[in-house]
LOTORLUM-948173 format. One record per residue (C-alpha): residue in one letter; y, z, x. Coordinates in nm, 3 decimals. Layout:
<atoms>
+-----+---------+---------+---------+
| res |      yy |      zz |      xx |
+-----+---------+---------+---------+
|   a |       Y |       Z |       X |
...
+-----+---------+---------+---------+
</atoms>
This chain:
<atoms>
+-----+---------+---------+---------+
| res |      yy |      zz |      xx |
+-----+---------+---------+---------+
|   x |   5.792 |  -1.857 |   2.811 |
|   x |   5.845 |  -2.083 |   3.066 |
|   x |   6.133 |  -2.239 |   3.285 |
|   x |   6.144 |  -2.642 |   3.306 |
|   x |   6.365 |  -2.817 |   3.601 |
|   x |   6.669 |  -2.757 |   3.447 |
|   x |   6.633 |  -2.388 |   3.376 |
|   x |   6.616 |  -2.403 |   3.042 |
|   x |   6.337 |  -2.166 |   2.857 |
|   x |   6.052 |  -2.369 |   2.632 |
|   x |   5.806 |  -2.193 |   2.449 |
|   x |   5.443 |  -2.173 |   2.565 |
|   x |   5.160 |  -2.405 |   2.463 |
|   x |   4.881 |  -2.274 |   2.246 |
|   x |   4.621 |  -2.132 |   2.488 |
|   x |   4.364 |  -2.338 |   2.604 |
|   x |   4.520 |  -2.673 |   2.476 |
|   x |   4.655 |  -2.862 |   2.818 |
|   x |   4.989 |  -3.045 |   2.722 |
|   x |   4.765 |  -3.397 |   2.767 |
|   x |   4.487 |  -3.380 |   2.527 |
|   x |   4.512 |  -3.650 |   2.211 |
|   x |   4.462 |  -3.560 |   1.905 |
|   x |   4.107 |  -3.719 |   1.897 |
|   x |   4.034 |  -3.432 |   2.176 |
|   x |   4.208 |  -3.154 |   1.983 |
|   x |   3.955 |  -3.206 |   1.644 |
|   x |   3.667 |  -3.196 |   1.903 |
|   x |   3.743 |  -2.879 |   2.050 |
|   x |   3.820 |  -2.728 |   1.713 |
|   x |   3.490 |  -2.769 |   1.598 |
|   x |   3.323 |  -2.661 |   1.935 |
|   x |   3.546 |  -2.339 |   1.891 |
|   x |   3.471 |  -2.292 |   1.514 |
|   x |   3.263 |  -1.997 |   1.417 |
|   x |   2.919 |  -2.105 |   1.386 |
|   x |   2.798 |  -2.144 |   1.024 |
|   x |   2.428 |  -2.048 |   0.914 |
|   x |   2.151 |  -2.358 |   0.929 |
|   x |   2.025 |  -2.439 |   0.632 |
|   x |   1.629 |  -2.409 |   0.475 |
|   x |   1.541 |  -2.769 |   0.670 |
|   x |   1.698 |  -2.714 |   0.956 |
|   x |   1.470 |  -2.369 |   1.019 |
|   x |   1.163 |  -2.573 |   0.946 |
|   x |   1.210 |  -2.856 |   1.145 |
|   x |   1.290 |  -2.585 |   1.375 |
|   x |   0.946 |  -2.431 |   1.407 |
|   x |   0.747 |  -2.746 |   1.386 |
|   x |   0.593 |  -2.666 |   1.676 |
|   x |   0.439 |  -2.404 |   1.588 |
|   x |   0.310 |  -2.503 |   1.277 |
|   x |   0.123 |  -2.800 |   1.481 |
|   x |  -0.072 |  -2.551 |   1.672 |
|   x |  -0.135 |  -2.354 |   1.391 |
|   x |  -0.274 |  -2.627 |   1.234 |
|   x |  -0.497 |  -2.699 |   1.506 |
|   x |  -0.642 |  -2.371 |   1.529 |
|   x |  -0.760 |  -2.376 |   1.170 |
|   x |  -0.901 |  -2.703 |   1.241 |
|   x |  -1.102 |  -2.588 |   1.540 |
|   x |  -1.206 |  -2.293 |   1.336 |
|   x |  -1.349 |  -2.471 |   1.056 |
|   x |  -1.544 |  -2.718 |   1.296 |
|   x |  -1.720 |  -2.385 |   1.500 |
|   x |  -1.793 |  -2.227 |   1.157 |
|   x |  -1.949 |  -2.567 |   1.029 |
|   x |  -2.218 |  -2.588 |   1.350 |
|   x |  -2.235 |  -2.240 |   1.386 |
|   x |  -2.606 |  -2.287 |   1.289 |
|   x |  -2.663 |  -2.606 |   1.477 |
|   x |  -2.645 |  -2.553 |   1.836 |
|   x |  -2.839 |  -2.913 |   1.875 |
|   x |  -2.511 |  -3.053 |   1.823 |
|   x |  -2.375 |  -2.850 |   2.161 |
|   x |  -2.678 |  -2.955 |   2.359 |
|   x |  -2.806 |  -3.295 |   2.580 |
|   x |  -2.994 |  -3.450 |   2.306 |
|   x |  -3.204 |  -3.656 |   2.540 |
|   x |  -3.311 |  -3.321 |   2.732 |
|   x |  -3.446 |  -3.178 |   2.382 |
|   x |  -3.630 |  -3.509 |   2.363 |
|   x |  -3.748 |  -3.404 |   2.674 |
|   x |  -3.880 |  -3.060 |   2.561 |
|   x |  -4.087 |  -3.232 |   2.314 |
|   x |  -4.269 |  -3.479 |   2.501 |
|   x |  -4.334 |  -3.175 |   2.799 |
|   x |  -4.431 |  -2.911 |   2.504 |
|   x |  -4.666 |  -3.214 |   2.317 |
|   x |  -4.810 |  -3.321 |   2.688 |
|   x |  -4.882 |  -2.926 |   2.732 |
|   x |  -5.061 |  -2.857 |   2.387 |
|   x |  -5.259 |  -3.178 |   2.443 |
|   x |  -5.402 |  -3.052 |   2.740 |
|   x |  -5.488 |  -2.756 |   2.631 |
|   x |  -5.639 |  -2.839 |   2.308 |
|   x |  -5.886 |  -3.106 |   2.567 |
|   x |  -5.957 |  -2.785 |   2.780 |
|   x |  -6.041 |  -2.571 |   2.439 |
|   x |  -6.283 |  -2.868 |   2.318 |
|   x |  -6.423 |  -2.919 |   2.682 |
|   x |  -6.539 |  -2.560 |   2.679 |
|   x |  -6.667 |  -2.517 |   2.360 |
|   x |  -6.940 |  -2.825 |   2.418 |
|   x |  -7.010 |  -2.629 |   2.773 |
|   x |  -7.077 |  -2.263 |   2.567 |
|   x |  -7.324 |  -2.518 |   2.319 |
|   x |  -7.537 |  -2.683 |   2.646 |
|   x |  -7.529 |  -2.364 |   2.867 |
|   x |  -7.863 |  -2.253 |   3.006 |
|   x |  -7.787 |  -1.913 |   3.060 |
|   x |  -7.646 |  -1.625 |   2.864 |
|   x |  -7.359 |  -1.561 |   3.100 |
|   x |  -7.242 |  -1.935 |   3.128 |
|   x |  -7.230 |  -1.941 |   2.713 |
|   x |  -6.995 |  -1.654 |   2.729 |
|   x |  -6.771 |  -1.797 |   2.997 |
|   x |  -6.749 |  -2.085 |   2.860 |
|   x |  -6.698 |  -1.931 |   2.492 |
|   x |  -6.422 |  -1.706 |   2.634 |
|   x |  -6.215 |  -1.985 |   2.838 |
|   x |  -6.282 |  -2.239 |   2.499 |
|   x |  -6.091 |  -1.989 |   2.299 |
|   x |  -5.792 |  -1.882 |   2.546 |
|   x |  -5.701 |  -2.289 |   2.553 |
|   x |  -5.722 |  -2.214 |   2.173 |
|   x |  -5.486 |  -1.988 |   2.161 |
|   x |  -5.247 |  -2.156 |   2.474 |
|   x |  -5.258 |  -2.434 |   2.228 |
|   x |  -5.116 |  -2.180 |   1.954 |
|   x |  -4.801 |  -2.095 |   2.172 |
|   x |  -4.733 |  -2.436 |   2.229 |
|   x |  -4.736 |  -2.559 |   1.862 |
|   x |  -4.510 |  -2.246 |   1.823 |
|   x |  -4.263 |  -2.402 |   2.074 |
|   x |  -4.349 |  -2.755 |   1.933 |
|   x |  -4.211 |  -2.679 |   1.626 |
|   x |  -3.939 |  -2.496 |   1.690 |
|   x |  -3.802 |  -2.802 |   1.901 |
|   x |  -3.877 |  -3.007 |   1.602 |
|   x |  -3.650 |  -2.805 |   1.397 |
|   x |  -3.408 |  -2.810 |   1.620 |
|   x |  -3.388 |  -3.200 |   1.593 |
|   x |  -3.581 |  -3.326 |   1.304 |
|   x |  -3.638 |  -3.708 |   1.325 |
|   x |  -3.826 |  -3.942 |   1.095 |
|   x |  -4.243 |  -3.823 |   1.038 |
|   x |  -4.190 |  -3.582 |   1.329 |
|   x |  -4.222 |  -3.262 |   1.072 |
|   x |  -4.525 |  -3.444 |   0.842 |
|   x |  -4.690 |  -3.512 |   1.126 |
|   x |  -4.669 |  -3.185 |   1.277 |
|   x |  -4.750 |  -3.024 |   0.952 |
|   x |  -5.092 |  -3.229 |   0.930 |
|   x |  -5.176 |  -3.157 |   1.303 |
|   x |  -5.139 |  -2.828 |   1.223 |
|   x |  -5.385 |  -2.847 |   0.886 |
|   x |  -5.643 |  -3.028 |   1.102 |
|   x |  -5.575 |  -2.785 |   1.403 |
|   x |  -5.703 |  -2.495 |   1.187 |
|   x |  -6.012 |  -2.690 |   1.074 |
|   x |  -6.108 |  -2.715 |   1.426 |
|   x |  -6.061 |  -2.328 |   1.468 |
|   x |  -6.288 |  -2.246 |   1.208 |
|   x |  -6.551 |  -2.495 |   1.322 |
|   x |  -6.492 |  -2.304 |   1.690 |
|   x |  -6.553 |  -1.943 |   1.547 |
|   x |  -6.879 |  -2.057 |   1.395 |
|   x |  -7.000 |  -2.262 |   1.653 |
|   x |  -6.906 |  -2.037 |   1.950 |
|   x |  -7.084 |  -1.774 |   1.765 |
|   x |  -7.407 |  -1.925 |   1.696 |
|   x |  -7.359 |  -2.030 |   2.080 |
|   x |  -7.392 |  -1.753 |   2.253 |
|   x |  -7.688 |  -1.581 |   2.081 |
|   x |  -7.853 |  -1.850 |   2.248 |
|   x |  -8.163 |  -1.803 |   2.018 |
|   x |  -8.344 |  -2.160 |   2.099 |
|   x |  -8.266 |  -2.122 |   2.451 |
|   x |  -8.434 |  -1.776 |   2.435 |
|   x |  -8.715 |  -1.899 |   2.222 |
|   x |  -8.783 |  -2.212 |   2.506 |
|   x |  -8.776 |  -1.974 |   2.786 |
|   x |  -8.999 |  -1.738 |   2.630 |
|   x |  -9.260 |  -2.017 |   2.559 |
|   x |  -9.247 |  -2.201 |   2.872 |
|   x |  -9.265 |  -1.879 |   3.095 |
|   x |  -9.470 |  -1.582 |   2.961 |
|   x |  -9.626 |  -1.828 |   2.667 |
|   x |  -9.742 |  -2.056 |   2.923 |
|   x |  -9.871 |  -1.824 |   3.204 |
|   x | -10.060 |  -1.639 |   2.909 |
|   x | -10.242 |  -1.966 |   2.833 |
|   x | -10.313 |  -2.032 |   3.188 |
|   x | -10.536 |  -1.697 |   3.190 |
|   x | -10.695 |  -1.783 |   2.891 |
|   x | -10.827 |  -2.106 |   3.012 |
|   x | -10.911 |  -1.957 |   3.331 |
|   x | -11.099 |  -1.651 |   3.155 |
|   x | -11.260 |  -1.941 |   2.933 |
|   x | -11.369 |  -2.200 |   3.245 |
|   x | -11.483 |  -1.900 |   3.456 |
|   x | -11.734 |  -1.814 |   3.192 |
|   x | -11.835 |  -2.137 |   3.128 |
|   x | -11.913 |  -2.257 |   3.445 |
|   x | -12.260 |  -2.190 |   3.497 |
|   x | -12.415 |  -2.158 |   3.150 |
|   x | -12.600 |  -2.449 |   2.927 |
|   x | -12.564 |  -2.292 |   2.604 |
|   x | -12.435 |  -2.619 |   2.437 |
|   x | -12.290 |  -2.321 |   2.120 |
|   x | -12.130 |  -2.084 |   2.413 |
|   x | -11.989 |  -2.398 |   2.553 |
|   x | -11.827 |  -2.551 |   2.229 |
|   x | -11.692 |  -2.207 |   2.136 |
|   x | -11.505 |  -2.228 |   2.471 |
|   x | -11.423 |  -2.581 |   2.424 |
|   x | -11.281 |  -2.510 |   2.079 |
|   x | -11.072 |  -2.213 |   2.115 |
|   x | -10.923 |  -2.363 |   2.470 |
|   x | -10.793 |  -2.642 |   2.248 |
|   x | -10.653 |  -2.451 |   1.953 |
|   x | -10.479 |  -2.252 |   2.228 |
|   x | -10.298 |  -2.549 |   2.374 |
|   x | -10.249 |  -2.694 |   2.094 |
|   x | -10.030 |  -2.369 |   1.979 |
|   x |  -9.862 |  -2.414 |   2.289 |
|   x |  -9.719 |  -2.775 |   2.221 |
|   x |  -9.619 |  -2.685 |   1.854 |
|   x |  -9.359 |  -2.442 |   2.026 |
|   x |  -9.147 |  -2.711 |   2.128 |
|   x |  -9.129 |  -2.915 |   1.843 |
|   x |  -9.018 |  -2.621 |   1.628 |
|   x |  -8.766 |  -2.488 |   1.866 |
|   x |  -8.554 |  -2.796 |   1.843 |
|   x |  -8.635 |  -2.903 |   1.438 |
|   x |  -8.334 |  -2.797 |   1.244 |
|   x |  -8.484 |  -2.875 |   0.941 |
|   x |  -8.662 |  -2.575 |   0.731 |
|   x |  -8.922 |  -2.800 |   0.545 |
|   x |  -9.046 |  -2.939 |   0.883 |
|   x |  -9.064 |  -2.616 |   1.066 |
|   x |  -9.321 |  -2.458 |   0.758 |
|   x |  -9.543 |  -2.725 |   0.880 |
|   x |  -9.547 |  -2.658 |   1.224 |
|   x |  -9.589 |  -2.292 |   1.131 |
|   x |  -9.880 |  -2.375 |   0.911 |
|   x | -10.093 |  -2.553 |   1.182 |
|   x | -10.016 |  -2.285 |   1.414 |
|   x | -10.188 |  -2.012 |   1.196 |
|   x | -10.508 |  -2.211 |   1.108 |
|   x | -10.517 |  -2.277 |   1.490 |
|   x | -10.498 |  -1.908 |   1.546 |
|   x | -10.798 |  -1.874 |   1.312 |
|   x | -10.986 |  -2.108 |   1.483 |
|   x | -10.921 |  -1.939 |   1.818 |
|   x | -10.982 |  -1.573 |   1.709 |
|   x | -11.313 |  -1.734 |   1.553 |
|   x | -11.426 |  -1.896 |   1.880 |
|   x | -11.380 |  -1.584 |   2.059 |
|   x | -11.563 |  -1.363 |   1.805 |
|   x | -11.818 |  -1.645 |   1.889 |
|   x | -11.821 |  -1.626 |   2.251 |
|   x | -11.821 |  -1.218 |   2.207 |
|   x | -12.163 |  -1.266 |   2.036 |
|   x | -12.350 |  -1.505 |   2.262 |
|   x | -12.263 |  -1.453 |   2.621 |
|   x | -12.492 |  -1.151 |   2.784 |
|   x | -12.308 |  -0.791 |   2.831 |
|   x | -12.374 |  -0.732 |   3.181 |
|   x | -12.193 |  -1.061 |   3.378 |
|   x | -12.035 |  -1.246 |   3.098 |
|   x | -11.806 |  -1.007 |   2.906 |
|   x | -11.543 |  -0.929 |   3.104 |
|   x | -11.439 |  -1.259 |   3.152 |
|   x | -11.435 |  -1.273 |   2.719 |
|   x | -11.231 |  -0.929 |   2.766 |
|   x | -10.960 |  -1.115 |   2.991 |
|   x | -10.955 |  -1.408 |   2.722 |
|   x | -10.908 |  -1.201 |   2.452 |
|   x | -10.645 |  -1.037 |   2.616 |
|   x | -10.465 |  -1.304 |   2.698 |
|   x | -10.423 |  -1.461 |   2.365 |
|   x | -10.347 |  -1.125 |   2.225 |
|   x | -10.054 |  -1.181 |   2.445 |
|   x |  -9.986 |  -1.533 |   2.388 |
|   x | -10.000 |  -1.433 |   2.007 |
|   x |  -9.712 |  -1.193 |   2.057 |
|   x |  -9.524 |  -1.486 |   2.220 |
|   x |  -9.573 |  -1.704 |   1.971 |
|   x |  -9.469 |  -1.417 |   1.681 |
|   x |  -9.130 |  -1.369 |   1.896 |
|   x |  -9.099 |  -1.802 |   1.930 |
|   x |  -9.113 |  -1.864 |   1.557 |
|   x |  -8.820 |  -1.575 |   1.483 |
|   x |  -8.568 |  -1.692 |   1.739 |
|   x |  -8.654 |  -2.077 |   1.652 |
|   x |  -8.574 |  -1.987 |   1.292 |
|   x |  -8.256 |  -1.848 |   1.378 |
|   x |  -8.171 |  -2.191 |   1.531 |
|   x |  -7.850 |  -2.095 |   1.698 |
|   x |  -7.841 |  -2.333 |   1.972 |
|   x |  -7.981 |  -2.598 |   1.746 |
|   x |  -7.715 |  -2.516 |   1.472 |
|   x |  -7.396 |  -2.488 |   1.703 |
|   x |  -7.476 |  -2.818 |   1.829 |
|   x |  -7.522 |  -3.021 |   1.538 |
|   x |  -7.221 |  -2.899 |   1.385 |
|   x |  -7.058 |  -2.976 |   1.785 |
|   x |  -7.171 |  -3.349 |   1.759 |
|   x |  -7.053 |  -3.407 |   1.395 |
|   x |  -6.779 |  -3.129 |   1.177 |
|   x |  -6.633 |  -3.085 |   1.499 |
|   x |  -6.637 |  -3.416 |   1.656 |
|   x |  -6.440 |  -3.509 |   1.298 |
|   x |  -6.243 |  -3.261 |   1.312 |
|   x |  -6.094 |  -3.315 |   1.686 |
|   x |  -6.064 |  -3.737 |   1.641 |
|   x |  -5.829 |  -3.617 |   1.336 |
|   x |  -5.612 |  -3.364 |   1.579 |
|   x |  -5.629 |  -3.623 |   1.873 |
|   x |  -5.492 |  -3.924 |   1.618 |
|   x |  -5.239 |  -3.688 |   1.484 |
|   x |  -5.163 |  -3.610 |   1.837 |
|   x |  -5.107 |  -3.979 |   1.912 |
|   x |  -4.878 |  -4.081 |   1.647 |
|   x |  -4.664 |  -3.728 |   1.755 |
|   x |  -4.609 |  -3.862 |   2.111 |
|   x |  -4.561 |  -4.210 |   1.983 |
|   x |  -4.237 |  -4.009 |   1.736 |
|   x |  -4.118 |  -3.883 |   2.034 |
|   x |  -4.119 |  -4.162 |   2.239 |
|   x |  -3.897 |  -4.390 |   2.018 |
|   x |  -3.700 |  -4.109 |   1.942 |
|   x |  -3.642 |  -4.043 |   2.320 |
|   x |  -3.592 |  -4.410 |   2.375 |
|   x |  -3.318 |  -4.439 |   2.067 |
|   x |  -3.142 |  -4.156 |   2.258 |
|   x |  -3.059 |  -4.325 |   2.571 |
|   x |  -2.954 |  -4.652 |   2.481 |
+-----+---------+---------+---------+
</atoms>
């Protein structure tokens, strides 16, 4: 209750409605003051929109990781993979040039030891080239691009032609059986014929017998003539020409062990003889030389390894060094394509 001017009691307002408000005022406050009702199915959905957009874009980023989880090209600089394959093809190309190099420097070699060096560094650029076409093609893989794997695949074809060319060549190359047979002839072979023809002019000097004197004459020139047939067989690589050889060698042998059965006969015991006993010795010696000439010449080795050098293996590389071309010419345009 409450008393006006005049003393007269009114009854109080409702509470919290001033004595001013309009009726417009009085409806909004009645619904800011009604009990709240419950939203609706809509109204809760609009509600968490929000989180249904990142939800969404969490499945979305999910999807795109488990899609290139196998292709981690696509997370890389393509232009430095590029890279890698021009460095990796510059490296095996060197390589495989160091690996032929060598091998035609184990074929020439003039001693043992310089075959076998050069056999040994000819196959560790072999197998340097190996590891790179390992890492060659695993670049490729990563980022296939048009001829890139055919090409590889037929480098690699003609790459293992040229290895088995290289196991028989380096092989043959370092028994070194030519060389062996030319060192043999033109050292002890030809110091052996020097005695004999100084055992043969000694004797001859001061006699007149015209038969003692052709003997000498005759068996001098088989001897020689044994000598130069070395050469010519050491270097023949064919069979049918090196029976030939052979067969004037042995009727040249016949004609010297002839002449000295000859000389034996006609010169006089007590100041001739000895020099027939240093003759005979000799070519018993020279004999022997010959004997060990003909079996290493007929194993041909040297003569072998560098015929099949100068023509399976000289096909064989201009194949890998084409392939090798047309590779770095892939990887060039592709390189080029990539940075425009």
């Amino acid at each position: 209750m409450q008393n006006n001017s005049n003393d007269k009691v009114t009854p109080l307002k409702a509470r919290g409605i001033k004595a001013d408000v309009t009726p417009e005022d009085s409806e909004l406050m009645e619904a800011a003051t009604a009990p709240s009702r419950p939203k609706t199915g809509l109204a809760s959905a609009l509600g968490l929109r929000p989180l249904w957009a990142g939800l969404g874009l969490t499945a979305v980023l999910l999807l795109i990781l488990i899609y290139y989880r196998n292709t981690p090209l696509e997370f890389q600089n393509v232009p430095h993979v590029l890279a890698q394959k021009l460095e990796a093809l510059s490296a095996l190309r060197i390589n495989f040039l160091k690996s032929i190099e060598a091998e035609k420097l184990a074929v020439m070699a003039e001693t043992d030891e310089a075959s076998l060096a050069f056999a040994d560094e000819s196959r560790r650029a072999a197998e340097a080239v190996e590891v790179d076409l390992k890492e060659l093609s695993r670049l490729v893989g990563l980022h296939p691009a048009a001829d890139e794997s055919k090409l590889l695949h037929e480098f690699e074809a003609a790459w293992e032609q040229v290895r088995k060319i290289d196991r028989v060549v380096l092989d043959l190359a370092v028994q070194n059986t030519n060389l062996k047979a030319f060192r043999l002839s033109f050292g002890k072979g030809r110091e052996a014929v020097e005695r004999f023809e100084n055992a043969l002019n000694a004797m001859t000097r001061e006699v007149t017998d015209a038969r003692l004197i052709r003997a000498a004459a005759d068996a001098l020139s088989a001897e020689l003539k044994i000598l130069s047939l070395h050469a010519p067989h050491i270097v023949t690589p064919d069979d049918e020409e090196m029976n030939r050889i052979e067969q004037v060698i042995h009727a040249k042998e016949e004609v010297v062990q002839r002449s000295l059965t000859t000389l034996a006969r006609l010169v006089a015991p007590a100041d001739m003889q000895p020099y027939v006993n240093a003759a005979v010795a000799a070519d018993r010696e020279f004999r022997a030389v010959t004997a060990s000439v003909l079996k290493w010449s007929r194993e041909n080795t040297n003569v072998t390894s560098l015929n099949i050098s100068l023509d399976r293996k000289q096909k064989a590389t201009a194949l890998c060094e084409a392939l090798l071309k047309q590779l770095h010419e892939a990887f060039s345009r592709q390189a080029f394509k990539a940075t425009r």
